[in-house]
N, C-alpha and C positions, 0 to 999 in steps of 0.2 A: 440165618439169613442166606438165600441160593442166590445165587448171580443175577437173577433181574431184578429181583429188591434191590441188594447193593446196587444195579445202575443205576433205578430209578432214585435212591437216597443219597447218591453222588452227584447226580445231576440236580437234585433239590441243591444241596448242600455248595455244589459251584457258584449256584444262580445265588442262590443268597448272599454267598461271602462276596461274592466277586460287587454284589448290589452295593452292599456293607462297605468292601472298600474303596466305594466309587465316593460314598458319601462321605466317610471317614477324610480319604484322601484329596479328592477333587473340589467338592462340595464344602470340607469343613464344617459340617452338620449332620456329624455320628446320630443313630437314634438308637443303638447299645451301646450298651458298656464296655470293657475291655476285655473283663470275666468270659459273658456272653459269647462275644466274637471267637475268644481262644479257644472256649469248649465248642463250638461249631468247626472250629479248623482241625483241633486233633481229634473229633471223629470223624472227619474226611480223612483225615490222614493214616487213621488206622482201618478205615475200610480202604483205603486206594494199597497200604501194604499188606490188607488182607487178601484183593483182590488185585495183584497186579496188572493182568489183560484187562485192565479200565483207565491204566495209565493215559495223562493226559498234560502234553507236556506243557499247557496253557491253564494247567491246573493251580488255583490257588495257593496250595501248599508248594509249587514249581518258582513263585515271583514273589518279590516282594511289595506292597503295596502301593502305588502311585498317587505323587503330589502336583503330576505333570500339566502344565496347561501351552496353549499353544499360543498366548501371550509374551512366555519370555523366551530366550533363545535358550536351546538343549547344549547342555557340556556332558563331557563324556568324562566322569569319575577317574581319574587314576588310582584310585583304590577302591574297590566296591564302597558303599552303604550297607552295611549287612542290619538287619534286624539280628533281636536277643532272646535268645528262648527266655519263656517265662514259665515261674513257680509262684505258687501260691501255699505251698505247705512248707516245714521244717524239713518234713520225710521228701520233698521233690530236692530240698538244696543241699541235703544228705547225699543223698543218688547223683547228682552233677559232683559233689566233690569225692568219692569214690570210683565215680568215671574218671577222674583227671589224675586224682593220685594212682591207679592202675595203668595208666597211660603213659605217665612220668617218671614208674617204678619205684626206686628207692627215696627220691627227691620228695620231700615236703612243700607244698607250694605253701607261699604268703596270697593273701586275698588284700583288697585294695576296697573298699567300701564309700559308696557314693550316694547323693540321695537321685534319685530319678525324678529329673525335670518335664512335667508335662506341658510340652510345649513342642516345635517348632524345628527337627534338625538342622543344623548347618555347616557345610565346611566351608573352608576360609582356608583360602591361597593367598600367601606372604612371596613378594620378591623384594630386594634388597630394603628390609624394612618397612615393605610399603603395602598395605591391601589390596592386593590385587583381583579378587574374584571371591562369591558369595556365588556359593550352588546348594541349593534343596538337595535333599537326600532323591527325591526322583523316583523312579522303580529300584533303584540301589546303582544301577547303570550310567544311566543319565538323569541329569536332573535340571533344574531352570535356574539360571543367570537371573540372580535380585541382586545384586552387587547394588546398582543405586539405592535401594532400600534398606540395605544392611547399612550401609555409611551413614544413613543417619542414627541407628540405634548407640548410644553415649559409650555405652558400655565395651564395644569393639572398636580397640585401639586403627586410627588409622596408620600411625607410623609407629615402630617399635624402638626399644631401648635397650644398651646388653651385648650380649654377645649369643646373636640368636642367628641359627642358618642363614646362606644365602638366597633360597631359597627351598618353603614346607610348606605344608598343611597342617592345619589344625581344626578342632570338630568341635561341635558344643551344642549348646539348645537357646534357640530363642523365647523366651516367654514373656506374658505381662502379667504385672503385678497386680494384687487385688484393688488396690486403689484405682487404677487406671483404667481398671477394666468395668468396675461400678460407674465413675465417670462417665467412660465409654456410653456404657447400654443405657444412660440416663439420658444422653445426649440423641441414642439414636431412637428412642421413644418417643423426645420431645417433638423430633422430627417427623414421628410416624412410621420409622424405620422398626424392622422385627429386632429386638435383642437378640445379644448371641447366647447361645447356651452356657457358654464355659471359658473362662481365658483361654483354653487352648484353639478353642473355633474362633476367636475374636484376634489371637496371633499368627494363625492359619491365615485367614482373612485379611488380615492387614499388610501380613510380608508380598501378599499378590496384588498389592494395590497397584496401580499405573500411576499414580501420584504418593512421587515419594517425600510431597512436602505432608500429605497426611499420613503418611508412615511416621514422617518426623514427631507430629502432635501425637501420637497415641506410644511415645514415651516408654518403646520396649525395652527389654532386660536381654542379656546372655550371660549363659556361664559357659565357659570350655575345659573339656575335661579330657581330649584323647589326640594323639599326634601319631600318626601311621609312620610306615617308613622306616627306612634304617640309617637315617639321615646323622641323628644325633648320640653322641656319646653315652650315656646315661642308660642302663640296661632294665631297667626299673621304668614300671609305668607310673610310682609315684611321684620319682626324680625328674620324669620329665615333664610332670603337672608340675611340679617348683618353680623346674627353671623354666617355663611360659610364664611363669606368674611372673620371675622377674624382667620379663620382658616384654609389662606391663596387660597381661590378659587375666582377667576375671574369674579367676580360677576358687571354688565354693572354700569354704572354710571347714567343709561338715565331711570333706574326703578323711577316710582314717584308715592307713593301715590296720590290719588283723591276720595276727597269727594261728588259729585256732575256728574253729568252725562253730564254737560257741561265742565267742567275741565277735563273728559276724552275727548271732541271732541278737547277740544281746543289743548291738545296732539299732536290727530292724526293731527290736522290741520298741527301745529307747525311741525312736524318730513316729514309731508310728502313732501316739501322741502327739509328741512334739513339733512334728509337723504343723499341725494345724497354729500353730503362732507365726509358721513363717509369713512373710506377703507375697509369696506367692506361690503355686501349687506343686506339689510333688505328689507322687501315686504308688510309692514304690522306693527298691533300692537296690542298685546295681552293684553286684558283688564280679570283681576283677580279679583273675590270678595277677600277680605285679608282676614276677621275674617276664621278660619280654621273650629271651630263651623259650620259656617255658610255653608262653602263647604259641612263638613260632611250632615249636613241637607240636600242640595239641593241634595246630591250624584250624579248617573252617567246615564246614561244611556248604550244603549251597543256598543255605538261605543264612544261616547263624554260626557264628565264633564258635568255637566249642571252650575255649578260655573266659568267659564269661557268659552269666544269667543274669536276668533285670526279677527281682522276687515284686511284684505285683502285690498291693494290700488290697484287700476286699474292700470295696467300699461299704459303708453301713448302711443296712439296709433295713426295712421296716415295711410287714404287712398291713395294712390297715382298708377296712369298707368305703368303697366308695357310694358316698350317699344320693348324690346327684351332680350334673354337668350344666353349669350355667355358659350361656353365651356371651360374651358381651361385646360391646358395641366399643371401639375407640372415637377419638375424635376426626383422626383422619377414615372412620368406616371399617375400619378391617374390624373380621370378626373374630375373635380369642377364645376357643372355648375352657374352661378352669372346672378344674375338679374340684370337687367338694368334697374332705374326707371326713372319718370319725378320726376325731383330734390326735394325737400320738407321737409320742416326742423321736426327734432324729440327731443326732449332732447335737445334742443340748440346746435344743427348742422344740417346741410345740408345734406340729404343721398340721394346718386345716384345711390347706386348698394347695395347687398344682397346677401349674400350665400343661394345657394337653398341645397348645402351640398352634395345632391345624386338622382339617380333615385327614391328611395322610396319615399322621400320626396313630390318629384313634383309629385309624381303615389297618394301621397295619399291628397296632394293638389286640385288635378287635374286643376293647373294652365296653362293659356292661354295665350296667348301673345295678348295684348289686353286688358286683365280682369286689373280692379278695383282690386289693393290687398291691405292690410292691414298689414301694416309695425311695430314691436315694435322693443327696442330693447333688446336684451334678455342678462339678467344681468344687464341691464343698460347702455351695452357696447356693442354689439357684432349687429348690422339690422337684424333683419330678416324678413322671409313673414311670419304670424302666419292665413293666411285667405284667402277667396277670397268675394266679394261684389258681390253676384251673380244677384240681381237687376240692375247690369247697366253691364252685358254680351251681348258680340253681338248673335244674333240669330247666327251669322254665322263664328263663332268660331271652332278650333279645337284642339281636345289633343294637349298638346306639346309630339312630341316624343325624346325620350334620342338616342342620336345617336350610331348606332355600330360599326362603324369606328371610328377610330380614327380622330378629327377634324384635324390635323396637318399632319400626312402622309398617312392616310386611311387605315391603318391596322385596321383590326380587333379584336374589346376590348374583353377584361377579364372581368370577376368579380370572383375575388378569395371566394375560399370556406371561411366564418368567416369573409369577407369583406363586408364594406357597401357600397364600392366606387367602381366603372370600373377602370381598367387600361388599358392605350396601353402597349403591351407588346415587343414594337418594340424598347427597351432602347437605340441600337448603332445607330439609323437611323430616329428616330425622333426629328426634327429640336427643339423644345418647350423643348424635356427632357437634350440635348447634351448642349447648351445654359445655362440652370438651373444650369447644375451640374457647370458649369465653374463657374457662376456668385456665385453662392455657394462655390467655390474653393477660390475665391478669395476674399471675404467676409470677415468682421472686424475678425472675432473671427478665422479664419482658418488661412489663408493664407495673410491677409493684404495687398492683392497687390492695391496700390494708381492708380489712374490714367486711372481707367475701371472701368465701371459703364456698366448698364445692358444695353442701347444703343450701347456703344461701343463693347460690348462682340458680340452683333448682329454684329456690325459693321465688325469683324474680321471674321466671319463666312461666310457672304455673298462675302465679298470679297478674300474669299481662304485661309487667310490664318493659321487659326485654325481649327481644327476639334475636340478634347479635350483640359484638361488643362494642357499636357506635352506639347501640342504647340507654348505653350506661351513662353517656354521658346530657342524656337528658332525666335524667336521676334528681330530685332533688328533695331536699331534708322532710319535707311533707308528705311527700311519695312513700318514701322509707318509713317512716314513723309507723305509719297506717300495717305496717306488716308485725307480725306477730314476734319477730325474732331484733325488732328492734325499738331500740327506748331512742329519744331523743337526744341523747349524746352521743351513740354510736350511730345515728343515723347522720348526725353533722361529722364526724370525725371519718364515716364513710366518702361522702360527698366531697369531703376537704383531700383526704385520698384521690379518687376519680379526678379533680381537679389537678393536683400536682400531676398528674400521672402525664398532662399536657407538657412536661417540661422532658419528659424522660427521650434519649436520645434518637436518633434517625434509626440508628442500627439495630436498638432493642424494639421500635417498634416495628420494625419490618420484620425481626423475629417472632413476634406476638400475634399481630397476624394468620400466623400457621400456615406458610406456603409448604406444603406436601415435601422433604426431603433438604427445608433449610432450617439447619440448628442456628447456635450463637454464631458458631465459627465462620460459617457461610455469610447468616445474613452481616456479619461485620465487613465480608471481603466484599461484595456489593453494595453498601453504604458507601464503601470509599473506591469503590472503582464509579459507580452509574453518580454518585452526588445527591440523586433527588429520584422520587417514588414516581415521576412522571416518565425519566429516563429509562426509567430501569422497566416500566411495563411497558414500550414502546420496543424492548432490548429483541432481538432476533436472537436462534438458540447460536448459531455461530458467533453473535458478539459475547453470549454470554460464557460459553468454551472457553472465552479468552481471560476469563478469570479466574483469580487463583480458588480452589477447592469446588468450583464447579464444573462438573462433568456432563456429560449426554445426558444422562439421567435427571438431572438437578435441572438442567436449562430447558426441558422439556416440559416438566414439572411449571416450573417457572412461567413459561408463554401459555401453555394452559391454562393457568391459573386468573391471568388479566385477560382472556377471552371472554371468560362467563361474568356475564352482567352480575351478577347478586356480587360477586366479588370487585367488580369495577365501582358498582352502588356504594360496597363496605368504604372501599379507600377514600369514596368520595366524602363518606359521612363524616369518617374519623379527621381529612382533611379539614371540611366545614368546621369542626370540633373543636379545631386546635392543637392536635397532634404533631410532632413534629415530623416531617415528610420529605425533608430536606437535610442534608450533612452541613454542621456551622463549622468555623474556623476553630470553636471548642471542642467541637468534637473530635475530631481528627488527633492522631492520635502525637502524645508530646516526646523526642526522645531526647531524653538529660545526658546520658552517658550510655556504656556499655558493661558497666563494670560486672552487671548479673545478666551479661549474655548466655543464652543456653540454661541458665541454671535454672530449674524445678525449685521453686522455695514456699515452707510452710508457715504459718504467722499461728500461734500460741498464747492463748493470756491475754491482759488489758495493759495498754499502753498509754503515757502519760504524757508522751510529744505530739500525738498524733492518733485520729479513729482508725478501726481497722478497716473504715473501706477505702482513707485513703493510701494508708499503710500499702494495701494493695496496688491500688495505682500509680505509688511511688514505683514500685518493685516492676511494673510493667514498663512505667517510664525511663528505666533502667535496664532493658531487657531482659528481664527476666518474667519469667511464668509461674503465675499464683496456684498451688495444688492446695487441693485441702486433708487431704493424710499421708500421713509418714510413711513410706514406703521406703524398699533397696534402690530406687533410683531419683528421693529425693536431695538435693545439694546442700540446701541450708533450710535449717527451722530457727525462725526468729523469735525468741521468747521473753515474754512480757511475764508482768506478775501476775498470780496464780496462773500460772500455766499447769494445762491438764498431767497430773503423773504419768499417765499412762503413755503420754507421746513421748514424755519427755525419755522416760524410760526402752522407749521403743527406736528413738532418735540416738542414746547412748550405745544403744545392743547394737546398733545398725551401722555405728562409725559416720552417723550426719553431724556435719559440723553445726555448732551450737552457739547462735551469736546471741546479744545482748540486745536493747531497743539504743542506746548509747554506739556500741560498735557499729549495727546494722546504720547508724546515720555518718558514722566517720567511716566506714566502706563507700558508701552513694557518693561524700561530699568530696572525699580525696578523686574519683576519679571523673566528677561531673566537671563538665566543659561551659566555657560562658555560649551561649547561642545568641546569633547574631541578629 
């Protein structure tokens, strides 16, 4: 290669990385992998030391990558941020531990083994006991003031215990768990909102939030593993993960000394299985010299420690054909396009299809129908395509293009300005979005109507006799019967459904509905802030700011919504109906006591004082919050007979305390208060 290649494959290779780490960093919606990114950087890195006249001090391989936003205030790091070179072979962590022992001469180093949290860096400034400052990792320089946001993650102590500096710092990773994070994207679907790819983009995401009472709901994780400084006694970087731990910080259980270079493989062997049981994600395993001496010696360079490497596991990966790209239609409109593959198992399952997510995606894949693509799955959980096998492409291949009709009624797509998605904009008259909302009307958590299922909801449609979800309730047993998919007991047992559903409360019908960007958690803060469905579409976006969990977004959403007649029609039908459309003195919510303030609690098995939905509502009435899986940041699992093994199991491994249906009622009754 002569010198105007390499500029011109430098200057690719800038634009890209620098694209990569805008997304990665800013964005929170990587679209490579970690792999990918790192072999793009060390062959910049070894054309720019091939070429040095191309030096460029604004160079990639020059910064470390940025989390910055102009939302929080900048602090300036009293220890860099550094990033950690990564390996990916035995023969790379071979070559780092031959560099260090030559460095260090006669001296044998000890290595300190850690699992690699993907998630969310953080340092955390302590003065006399107390929390005093939350800074992102940043460009490694500076990084953003979330201190309000960290204070509410459980798991970072606010005041400490011990015999701990007067004041330090300490580092760690923010992450959420898989429970939380399934939750999460179930919740932001319902809303119409995109999923997030990964816990790590959904923790990314959440620590930037401006409302740190939704930081509080989405129930993050930290572990801390590193303390800079020469502040404390202890020369060892194991000793001084001990002594934070007794000075009550979250320090992993899975840190291991190793003396030997083979006891660190046998590690990474061992975890890179076993990982996958944890709840939540790790990618990797950071291999540590301990003695601190020995750091200091080797010190840094200007992007990476030279005292430690982070070994990167490959994720697994899988070629397989792709057959064809369906479109499809949500209910809120947005268009999804999903690949379709030949079947092929990944992670111990079968996958058939893939979210391709958006046009950008596929525009910067430039995937083919046809092409060999490369399947991982990202989190661990989530298919996707992360490649294309461009060796076994047909000559005679073509773009895929993103369609500009709508596939469902051929209207003419959107792409809103700050969208990454198309929409049809055709909400009353699009068969895919009219369907959606009903089958979302009638959904566990809204409207609970038994007895329709997303077939039948078609089924009412094509045959006339619905057009939204006030239709349903002109529905009757005769109607049903005449249809092919029902006998005369499930056509009454339907009806008798659709009926109760008028008793169901203010808050879940205002969620059922479907207003654009309002989950559970919303439509309940609006039931009890507006009282009644008249207030609340009357509401200006400035009244509606003033409630909790809605933002600009949400209240715009919101006034739009009671603009357009066909939705002003709906409310008015469902009122006609019997719907309840007003907040009653019942519904508001009861509080008994405090005694399950804060606490995350899981209910297991069948109980013989009480059902488990009101089990639940006792636990709310209590303050406490109902999850539904075991995870590292739930408090208490309440278990009933046959309760599932495997929670129980999972709730043992995990150190959650483990009450009884007996105890769980002599906890409530010792600390509930008479109300007057």
């Amino acid at each position: 290669m002569d010198i105007n290649q390499a500029k011109t494959r430098i200057a690719e290779l800038r634009k890209t990385l620098n694209h990569h780490n805008h997304l990665y960093y800013v964005e929170a919606a990587p679209i490579i992998g970690d792999y990918e990114f790192d072999q793009l950087m060390r062959e910049l890195a070894t054309l720019e030391a091939q070429f040095p006249e191309l030096d460029d001090p604004n160079s990639p391989t020059r910064r470390v990558g940025s989390d910055r936003t102009s939302s929080f205030a900048q602090i300036r790091h009293q220890h860099p941020m550094l990033s950690l070179a990564n390996a990916y072979s035995p023969e790379e962590l071979m070559e780092f531990d031959t560099r260090a022992r030559r460095a260090l001469g006669t001296e044998t180093p000890r290595y300190i083994c850690e699992l690699k949290y993907d998630g969310v860096a953080i340092a955390l400034t302590y003065r006399h006991g107390q929390l005093m400052q939350a800074v992102t990792r940043g460009d490694g320089i500076n990084g953003d003031d979330v201190t309000a946001n960290v204070r509410t993650i459980r798991t970072i102590p606010l005041t400490l215990h011990g015999n701990y500096p007067d004041e330090f710092e300490i580092r760690g990773e923010i992450i959420m768990p898989h429970s939380v994070f399934a939750e999460l994207n179930a919740q932001r679907e319902e809303a119409g909102e995109t999923p997030f790819a990964n816990p790590r983009n959904a923790t990314a995401g959440t620590i930037k939030l401006l409302n740190s009472a939704e930081v509080a709901r989405r129930r993050l994780d930290c572990f801390l593993y590193y303390l800079p400084g020469d502040y404390l006694p202890q020369r060892t970087h194991y000793e001084r993960c001990m002594e934070a731990k007794n000075w009550g910080f979250k320090i992993s259980e899975q840190i291991t000394p190793c003396n030997t270079m083979a006891e660190v493989l046998q590690f990474i062997d061992h975890w890179e299985a076993a990982r996958r049981e944890l709840p939540y994600d790790t990618d990797g395993v950071v291999i540590k010299i301990d003695n601190l001496d020995h750091q200091q010696s080797l010190g840094l360079t200007a992007k990476t420690p030279r005292w430690a490497v982070a070994y990167k596991y490959k994720p697994e990966r899988v070629c397989t054909p792709l057959l064809s790209v369906d479109f499809q239609v949500g209910r809120t409109g947005a268009i999804t396009p999903v690949a379709n593959l030949q079947p092929i198992k990944l992670a111990g399952t079968t996958v058939k299809r893939a979210s391709l997510h958006n046009a950008d995606q596929i525009d910067l894949l430039d995937i083919r129908i046809g092409d060999w693509v490369y399947v991982e799955k990202g989190g661990e959980i989530i298919p996707k395509i992360v490649g294309i096998e461009q060796s076994k492409r047909s000559l005679f291949s073509e773009p895929l293009i993103f369609p500009t009709l709508c596939p469902s009624c051929g209207t003419p797509l959107i792409k809103p300005e700050g969208e990454a998605r198309h929409f049809c904009p055709n909400a009353e008259g699009c068969p895919p979005q009219q369907m959606g909302k009903v089958e979302h009307f009638i959904s566990r958590r809204a409207l609970n109507i038994d007895g329709l299922g997303q077939e039948t909801v078609a089924l009412l449609f094509s045959s006339g006799l619905i057009t939204n979800a006030a239709d349903l309730y002109k529905l009757t047993v005769p109607k049903l019967a005449k249809l092919e998919r029902f006998a005369a007991k499930s056509a009454h047992n339907a009806v008798a459904s659709i009926e109760a559903s008028k008793q169901i409360p203010f808050a879940r019908v205002l969620y059922g509905i479907g207003i654009r960007y309002v989950g559970e958690t919303t439509a309940r803060s609006l039931a009890e802030h507006f009282g009644c469905i008249e207030a609340l579409a009357k509401a200006s976006v400035e009244e509606l700011t003033q409630v909790p969990d809605v933002g600009e977004r949400i209240a715009q959403s919101i006034v739009q919504y009671f603009t357009h007649p066909n939705n002003i029609a709906l409310v008015e039908a469902l009122t006609q109906a019997g719907l309840q459309m007003a907040q009653t003195e019942a519904d508001k919510p009861t509080t008994l006591s405090n005694a399950l303030d804060g606490l995350s609690v899981v209910i297991s098995g069948s109980f013989s004082r009480i059902s488990r939905d009101d089990l639940k509502k006792l636990i709310a009435q209590h303050g406490g919050r109902n999850v539904s899986g075991i995870s590292a940041s739930t408090s208490m699992l309440v278990a009933g007979d046959k309760i599932g093994p495997a929670k129980l199991q999972k709730a043992t491994q995990l150190g959650i305390k483990i009450v009884s249906e007996d105890e769980f009622f002599s906890l409530i009754e010792s600390a509930a208060q008479p109300q007057e």
